[in-house]
TORKOL-4160 file (C-alpha; in steps of 0.2 Angstrom, whole numbers, padded with zeros to 4 digits, m for minus):
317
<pt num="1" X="0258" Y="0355" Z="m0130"/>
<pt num="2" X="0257" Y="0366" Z="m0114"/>
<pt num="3" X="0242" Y="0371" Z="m0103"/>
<pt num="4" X="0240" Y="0389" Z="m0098"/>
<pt num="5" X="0234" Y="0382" Z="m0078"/>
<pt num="6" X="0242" Y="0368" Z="m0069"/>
<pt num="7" X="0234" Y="0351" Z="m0069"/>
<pt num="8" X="0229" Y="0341" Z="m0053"/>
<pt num="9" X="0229" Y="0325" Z="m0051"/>
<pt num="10" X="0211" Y="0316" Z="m0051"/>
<pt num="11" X="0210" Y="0309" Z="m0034"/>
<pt num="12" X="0207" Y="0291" Z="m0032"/>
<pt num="13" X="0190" Y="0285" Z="m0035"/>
<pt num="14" X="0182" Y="0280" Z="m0017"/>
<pt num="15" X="0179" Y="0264" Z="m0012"/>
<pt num="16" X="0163" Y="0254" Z="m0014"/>
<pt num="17" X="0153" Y="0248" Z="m0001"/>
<pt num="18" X="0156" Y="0231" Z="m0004"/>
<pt num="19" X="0176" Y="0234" Z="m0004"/>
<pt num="20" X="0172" Y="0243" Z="0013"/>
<pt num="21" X="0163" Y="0226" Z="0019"/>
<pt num="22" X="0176" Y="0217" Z="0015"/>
<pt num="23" X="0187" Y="0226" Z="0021"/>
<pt num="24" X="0180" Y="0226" Z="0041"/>
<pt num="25" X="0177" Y="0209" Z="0039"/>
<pt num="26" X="0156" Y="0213" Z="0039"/>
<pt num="27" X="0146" Y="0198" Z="0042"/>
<pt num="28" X="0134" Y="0202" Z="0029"/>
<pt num="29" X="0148" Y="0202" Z="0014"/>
<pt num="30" X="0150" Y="0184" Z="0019"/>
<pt num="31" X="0133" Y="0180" Z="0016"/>
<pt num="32" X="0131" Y="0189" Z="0000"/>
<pt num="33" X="0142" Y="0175" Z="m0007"/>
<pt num="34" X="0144" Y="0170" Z="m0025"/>
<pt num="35" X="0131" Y="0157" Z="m0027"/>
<pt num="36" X="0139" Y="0151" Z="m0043"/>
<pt num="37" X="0145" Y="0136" Z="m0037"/>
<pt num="38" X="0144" Y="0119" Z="m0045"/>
<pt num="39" X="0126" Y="0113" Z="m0041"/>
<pt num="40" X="0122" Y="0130" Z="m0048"/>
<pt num="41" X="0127" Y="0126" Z="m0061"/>
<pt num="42" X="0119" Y="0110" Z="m0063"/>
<pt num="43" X="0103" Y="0116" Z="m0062"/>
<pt num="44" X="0106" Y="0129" Z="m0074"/>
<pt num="45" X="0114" Y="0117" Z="m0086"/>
<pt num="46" X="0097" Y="0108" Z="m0083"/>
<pt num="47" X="0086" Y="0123" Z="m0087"/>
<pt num="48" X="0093" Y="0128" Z="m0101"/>
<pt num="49" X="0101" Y="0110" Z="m0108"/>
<pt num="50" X="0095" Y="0105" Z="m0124"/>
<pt num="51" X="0082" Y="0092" Z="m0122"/>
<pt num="52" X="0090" Y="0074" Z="m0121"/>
<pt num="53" X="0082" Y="0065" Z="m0137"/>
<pt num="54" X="0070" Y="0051" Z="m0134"/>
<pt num="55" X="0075" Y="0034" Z="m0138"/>
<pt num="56" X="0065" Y="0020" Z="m0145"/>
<pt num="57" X="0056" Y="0003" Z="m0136"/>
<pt num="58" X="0069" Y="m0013" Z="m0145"/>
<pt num="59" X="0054" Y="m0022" Z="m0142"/>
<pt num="60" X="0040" Y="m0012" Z="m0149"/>
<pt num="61" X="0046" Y="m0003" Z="m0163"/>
<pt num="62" X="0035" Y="m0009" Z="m0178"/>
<pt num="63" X="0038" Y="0002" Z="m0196"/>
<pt num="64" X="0021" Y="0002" Z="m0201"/>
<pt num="65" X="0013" Y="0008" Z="m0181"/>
<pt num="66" X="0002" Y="0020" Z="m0183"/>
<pt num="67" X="0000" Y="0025" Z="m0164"/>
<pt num="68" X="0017" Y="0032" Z="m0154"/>
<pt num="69" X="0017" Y="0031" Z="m0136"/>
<pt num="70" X="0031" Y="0042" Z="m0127"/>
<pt num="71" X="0033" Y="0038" Z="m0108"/>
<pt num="72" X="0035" Y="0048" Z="m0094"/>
<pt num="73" X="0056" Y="0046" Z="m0095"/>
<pt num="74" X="0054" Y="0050" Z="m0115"/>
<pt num="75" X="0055" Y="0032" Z="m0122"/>
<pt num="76" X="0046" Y="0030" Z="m0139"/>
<pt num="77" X="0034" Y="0014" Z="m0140"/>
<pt num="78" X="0029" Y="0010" Z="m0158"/>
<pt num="79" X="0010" Y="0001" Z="m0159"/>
<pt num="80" X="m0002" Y="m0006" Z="m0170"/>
<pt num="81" X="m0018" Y="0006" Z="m0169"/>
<pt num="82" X="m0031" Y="m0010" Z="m0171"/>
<pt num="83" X="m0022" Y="m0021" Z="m0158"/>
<pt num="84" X="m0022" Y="m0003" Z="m0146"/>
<pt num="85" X="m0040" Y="m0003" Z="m0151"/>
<pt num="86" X="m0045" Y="m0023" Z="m0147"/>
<pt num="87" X="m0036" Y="m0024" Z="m0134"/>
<pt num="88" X="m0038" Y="m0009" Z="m0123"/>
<pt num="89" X="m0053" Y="0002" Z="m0118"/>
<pt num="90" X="m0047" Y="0017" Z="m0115"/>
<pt num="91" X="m0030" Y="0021" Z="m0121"/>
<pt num="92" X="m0034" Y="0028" Z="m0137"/>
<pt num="93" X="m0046" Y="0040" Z="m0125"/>
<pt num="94" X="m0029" Y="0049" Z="m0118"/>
<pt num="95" X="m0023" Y="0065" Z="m0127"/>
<pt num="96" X="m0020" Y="0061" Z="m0144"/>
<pt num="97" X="m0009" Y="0075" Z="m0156"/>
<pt num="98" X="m0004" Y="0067" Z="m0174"/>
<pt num="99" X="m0005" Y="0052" Z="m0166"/>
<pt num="100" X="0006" Y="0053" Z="m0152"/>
<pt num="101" X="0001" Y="0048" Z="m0136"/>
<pt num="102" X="0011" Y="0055" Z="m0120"/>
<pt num="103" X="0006" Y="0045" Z="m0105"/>
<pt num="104" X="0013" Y="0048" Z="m0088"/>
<pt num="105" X="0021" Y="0030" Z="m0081"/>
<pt num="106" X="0038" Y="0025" Z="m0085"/>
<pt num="107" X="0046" Y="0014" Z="m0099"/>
<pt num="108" X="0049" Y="m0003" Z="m0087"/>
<pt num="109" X="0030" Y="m0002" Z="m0083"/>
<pt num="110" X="0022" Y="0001" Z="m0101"/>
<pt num="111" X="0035" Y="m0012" Z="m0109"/>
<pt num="112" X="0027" Y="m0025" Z="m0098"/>
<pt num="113" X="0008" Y="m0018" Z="m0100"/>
<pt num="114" X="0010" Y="m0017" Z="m0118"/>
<pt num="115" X="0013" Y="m0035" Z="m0120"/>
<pt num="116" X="m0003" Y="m0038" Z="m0117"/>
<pt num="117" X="m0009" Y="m0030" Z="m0133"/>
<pt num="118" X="m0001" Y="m0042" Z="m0145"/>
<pt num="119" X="m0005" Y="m0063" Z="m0142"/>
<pt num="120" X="0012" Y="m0069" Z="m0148"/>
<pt num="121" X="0019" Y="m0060" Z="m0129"/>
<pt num="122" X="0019" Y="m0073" Z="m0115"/>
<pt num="123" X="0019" Y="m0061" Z="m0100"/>
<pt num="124" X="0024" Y="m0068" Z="m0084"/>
<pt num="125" X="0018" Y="m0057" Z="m0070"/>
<pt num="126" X="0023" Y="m0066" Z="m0057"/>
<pt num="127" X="0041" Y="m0064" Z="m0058"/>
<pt num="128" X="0039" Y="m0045" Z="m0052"/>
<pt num="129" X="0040" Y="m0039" Z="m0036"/>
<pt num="130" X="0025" Y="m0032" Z="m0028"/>
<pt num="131" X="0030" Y="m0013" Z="m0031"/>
<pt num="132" X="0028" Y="m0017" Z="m0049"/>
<pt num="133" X="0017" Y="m0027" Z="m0051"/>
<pt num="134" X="0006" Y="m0016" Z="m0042"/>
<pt num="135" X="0012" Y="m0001" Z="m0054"/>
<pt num="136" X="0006" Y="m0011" Z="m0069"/>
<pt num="137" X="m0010" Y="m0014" Z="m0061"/>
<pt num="138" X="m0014" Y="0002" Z="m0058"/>
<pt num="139" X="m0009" Y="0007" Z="m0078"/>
<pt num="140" X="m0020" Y="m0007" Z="m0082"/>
<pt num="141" X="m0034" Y="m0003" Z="m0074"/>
<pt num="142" X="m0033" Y="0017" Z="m0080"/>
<pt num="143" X="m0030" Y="0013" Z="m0098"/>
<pt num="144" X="m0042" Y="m0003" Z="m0096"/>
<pt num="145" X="m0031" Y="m0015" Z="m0105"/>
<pt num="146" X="m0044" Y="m0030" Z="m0102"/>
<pt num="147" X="m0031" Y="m0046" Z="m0100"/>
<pt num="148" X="m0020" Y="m0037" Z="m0089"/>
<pt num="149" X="m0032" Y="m0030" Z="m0079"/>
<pt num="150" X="m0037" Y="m0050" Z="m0073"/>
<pt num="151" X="m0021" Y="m0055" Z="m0072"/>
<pt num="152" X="m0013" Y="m0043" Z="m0062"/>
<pt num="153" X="m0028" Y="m0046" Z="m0049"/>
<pt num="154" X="m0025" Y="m0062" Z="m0051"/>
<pt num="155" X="m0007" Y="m0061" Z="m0045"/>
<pt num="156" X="m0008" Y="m0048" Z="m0032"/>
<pt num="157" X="m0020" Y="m0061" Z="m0023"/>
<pt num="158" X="m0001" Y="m0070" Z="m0019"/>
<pt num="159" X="0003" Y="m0054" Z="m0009"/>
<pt num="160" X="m0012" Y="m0052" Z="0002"/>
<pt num="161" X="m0001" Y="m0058" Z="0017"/>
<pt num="162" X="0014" Y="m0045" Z="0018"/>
<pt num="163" X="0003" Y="m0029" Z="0006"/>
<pt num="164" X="m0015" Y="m0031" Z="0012"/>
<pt num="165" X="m0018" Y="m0011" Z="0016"/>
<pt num="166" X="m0010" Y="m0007" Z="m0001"/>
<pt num="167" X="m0022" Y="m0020" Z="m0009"/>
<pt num="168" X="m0036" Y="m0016" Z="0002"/>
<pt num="169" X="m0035" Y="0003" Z="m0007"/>
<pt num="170" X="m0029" Y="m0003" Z="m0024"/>
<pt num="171" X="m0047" Y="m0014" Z="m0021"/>
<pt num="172" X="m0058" Y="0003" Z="m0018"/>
<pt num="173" X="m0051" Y="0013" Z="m0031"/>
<pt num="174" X="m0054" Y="0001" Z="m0043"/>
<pt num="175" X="m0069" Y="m0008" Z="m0037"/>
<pt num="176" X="m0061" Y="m0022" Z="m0035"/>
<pt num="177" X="m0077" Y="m0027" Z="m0023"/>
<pt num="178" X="m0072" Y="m0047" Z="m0024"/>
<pt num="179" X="m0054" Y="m0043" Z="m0017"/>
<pt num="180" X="m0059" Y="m0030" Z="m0004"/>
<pt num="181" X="m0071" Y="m0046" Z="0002"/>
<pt num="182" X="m0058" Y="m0058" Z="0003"/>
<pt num="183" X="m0047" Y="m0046" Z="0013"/>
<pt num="184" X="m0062" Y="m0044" Z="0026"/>
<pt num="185" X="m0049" Y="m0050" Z="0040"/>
<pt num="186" X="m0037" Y="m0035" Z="0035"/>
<pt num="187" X="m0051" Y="m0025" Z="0037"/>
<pt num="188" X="m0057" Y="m0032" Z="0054"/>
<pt num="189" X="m0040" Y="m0030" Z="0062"/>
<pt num="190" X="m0034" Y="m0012" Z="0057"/>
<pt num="191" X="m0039" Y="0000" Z="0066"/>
<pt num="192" X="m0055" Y="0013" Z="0062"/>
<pt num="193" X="m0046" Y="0029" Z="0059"/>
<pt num="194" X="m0034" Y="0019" Z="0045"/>
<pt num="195" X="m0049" Y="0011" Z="0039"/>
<pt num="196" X="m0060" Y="0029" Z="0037"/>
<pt num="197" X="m0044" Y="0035" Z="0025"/>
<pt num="198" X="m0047" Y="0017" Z="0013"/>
<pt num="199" X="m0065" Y="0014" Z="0013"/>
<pt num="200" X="m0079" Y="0028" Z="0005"/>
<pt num="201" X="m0091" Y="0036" Z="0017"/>
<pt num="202" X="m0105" Y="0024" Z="0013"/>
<pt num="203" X="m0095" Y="0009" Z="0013"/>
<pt num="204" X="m0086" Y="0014" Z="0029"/>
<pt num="205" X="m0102" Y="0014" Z="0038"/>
<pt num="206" X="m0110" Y="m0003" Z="0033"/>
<pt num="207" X="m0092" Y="m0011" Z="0040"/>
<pt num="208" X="m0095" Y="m0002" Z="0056"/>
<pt num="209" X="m0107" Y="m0011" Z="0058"/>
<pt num="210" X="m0101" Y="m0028" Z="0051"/>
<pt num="211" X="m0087" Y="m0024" Z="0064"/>
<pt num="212" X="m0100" Y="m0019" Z="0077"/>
<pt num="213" X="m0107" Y="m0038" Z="0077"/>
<pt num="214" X="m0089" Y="m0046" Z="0079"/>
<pt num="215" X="m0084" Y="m0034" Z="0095"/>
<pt num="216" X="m0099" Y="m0039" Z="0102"/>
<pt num="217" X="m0092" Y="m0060" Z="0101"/>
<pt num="218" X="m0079" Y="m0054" Z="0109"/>
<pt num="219" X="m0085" Y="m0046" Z="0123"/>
<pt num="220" X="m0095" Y="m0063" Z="0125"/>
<pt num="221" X="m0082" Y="m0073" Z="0127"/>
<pt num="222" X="m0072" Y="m0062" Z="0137"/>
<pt num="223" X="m0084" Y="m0062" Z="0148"/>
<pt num="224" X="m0087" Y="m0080" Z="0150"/>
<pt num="225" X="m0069" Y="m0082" Z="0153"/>
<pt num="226" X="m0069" Y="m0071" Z="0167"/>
<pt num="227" X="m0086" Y="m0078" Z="0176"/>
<pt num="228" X="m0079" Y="m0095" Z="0174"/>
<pt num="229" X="m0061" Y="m0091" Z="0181"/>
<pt num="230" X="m0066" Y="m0085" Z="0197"/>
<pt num="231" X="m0076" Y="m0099" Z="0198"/>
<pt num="232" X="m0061" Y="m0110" Z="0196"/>
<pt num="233" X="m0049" Y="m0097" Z="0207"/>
<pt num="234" X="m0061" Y="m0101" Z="0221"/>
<pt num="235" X="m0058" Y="m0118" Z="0226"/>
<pt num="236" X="m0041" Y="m0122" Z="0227"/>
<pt num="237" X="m0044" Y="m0143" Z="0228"/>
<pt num="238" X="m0043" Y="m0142" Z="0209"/>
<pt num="239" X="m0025" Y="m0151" Z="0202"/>
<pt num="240" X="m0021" Y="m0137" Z="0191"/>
<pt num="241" X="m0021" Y="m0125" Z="0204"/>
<pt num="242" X="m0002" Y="m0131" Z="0208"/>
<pt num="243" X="0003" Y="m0130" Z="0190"/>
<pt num="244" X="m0007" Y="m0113" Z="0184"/>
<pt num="245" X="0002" Y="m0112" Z="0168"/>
<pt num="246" X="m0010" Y="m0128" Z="0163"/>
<pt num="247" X="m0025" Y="m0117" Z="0169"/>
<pt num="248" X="m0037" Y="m0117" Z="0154"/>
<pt num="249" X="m0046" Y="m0101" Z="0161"/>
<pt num="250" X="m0028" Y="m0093" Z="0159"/>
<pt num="251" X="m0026" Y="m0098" Z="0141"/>
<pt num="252" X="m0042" Y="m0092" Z="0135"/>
<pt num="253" X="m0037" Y="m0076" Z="0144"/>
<pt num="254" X="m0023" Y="m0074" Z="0131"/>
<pt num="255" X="m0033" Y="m0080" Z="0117"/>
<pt num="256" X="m0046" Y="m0067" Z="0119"/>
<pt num="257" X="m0033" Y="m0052" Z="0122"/>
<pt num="258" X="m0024" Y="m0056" Z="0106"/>
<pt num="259" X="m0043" Y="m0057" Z="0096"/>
<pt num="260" X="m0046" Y="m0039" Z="0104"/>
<pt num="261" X="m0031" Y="m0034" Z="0097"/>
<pt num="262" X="m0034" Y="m0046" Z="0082"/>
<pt num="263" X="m0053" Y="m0050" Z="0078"/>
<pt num="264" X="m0047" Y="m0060" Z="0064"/>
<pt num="265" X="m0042" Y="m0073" Z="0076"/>
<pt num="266" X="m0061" Y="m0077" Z="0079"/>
<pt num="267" X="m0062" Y="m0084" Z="0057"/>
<pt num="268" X="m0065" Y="m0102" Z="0057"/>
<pt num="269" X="m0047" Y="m0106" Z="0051"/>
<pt num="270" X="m0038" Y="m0099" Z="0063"/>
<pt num="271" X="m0051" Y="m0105" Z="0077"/>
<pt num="272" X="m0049" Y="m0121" Z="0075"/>
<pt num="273" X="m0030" Y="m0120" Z="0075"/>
<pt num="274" X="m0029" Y="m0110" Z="0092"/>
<pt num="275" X="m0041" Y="m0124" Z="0100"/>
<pt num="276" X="m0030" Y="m0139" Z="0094"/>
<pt num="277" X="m0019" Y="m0132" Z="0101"/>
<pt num="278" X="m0028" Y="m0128" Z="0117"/>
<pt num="279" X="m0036" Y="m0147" Z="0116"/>
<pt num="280" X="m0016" Y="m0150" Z="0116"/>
<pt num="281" X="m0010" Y="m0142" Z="0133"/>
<pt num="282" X="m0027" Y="m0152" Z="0143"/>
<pt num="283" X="m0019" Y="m0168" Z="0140"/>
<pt num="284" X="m0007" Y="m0167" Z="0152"/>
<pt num="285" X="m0021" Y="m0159" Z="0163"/>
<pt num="286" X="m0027" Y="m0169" Z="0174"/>
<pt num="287" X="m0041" Y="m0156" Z="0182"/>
<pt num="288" X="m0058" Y="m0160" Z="0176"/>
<pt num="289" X="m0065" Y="m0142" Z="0178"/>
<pt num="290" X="m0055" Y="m0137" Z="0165"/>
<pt num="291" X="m0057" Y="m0149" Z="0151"/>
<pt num="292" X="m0077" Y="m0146" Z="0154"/>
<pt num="293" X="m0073" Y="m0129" Z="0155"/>
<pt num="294" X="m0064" Y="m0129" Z="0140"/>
<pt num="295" X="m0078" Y="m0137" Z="0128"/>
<pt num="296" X="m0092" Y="m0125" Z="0136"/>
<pt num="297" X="m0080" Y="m0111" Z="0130"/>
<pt num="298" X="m0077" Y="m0119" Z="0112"/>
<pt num="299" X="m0097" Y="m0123" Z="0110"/>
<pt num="300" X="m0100" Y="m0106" Z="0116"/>
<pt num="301" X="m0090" Y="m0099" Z="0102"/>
<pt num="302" X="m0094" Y="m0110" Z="0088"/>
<pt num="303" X="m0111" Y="m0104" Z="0089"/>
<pt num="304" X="m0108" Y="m0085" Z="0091"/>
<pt num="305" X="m0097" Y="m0088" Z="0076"/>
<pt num="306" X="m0109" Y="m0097" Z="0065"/>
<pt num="307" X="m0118" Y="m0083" Z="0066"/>
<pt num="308" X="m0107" Y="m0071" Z="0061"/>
<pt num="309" X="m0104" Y="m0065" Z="0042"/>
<pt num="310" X="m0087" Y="m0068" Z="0034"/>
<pt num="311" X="m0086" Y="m0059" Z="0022"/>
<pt num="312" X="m0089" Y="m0038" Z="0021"/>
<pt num="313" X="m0097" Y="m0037" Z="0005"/>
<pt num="314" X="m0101" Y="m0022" Z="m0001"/>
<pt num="315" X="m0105" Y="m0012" Z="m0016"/>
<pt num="316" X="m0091" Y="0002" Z="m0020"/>
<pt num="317" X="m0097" Y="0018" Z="m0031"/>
């Protein structure tokens, strides 16, 4: 077949703008890079993945429950709805649908909570570490599961020396107002501005001024000390005055700057430790001023400490 006019060829179609990029090597070609990589594609594999299916507690897996609970990491705990509802006072309060109960901790912490719904479980609490331990505390105090909630304060007393600020807080939101007493010298030797973050507003002003009265021992003392040092200071005949490392005066000094920094250090216990072992350097001081000195000072704070309350106790709303 023949055409009555010549044909032309078409001419070739013109480059894109992203060829042309590429081709001078633009800078902004680079940075419209394919983002398609592999962590892409991770997380798109995550959005759209089918859900992974639940599995099921070996340990609480009863065929006639009546009550499913689903943890946080989708593990399936099978309950009976009598022992739920004897035991505990306010799970069955959570969200129910058919019930089905979603809660929001994990499998490790419910396994060990739930066995404080059924009597033939001997828990022992105190093989955890503090992290969980803490963490079934807390799920026993929301879901008010009433043996757990007493034994897990129980054994968090055992962590009062290294986890005092996290049990000073785990006391307040719970109103744990017996604990938050007993840890009156973690309150005393934190400082004000961590303390206003723990305590409530109303709280936090009554322990100002239960911390008002223990500042004010100190300054006391610290000024007894200093009166009675320059006394000393003055009149070198004294025998310590070759060996000032036995000075009383000087020890106390350092006693009262570690109680500034630690008013703790002024609670009978660890009174009476710090002045054995005061009572300790003096005899192998022969001065006399400074033994004298040192019982005036001990008598002096025995009576300002006699008079001062122990414990912070408080009512927490």
């Amino acid at each position: 077949m023949s055409f009555p006019f010549a044909l032309e060829p078409l001419p070739p179609p013109r480059p894109t703008s992203f060829e042309i990029m590429k081709e001078l090597n633009d800078s902004r070609f680079k940075e419209f890079s394919d983002k398609r990589n592999a962590e892409s594609a991770e997380v798109l594999y995550a959005q759209f993945a089918p859900p992974t299916p639940p599995r099921t507690s070996t340990r609480f897996n009863a065929q006639d429950a009546e009550i499913t609970v689903i943890s946080s990491d989708n593990v399936l705990f099978r309950l009976h709805k009598m022992n739920v509802q004897v035991t505990s006072g306010g799970l069955l309060q959570s969200k129910v649908d058919n019930d089905f109960l979603t809660l929001t901790e994990p499998a490790d912490v419910l396994e060990i909570l739930f066995e404080f719904l059924y009597p033939d479980y001997e828990t022992d609490l105190e093989r955890l570490e503090f992290t969980a331990l803490l963490s079934v505390a807390e799920a026993a105090e929301k879901y008010g599961v009433f043996y757990a909630m007493s034994h897990c304060t129980f054994c968090l007393r055992k962590h009062t020396l290294f986890h005092s600020v996290e049990l000073l807080r785990f006391a307040v939101r719970y109103r744990k107002e017996k604990m938050l007493a007993e840890l009156t010298p973690t309150l005393l030797d934190i400082e004000l501005d961590q303390v206003i973050t723990i305590l409530p507003p109303t709280a936090f002003g009554e322990f100002c001024l239960f911390r008002d009265r223990w500042v004010k021992v100190l300054l006391k003392c610290f000024a007894l000390v200093i009166e009675t040092s320059i006394e000393h200071d003055q009149n070198k005949s004294y025998p310590c005055s070759r060996e000032p490392q036995t000075q009383i005066t000087r020890r106390l000094k350092c006693f009262l700057d570690d109680a500034i920094a630690k008013p703790s250090s002024l609670f009978p216990e660890q009174l009476d430790r710090t002045f054995l072992q005061l009572e300790a350097i003096l005899v192998g001081n022969g001065c006399t001023w400074c033994k004298d000195a040192f019982v005036t000072f001990k008598d002096c704070v025995l009576d300002q400490v006699k008079e001062l309350p122990q414990t912070f106790a408080v009512e927490l709303y």
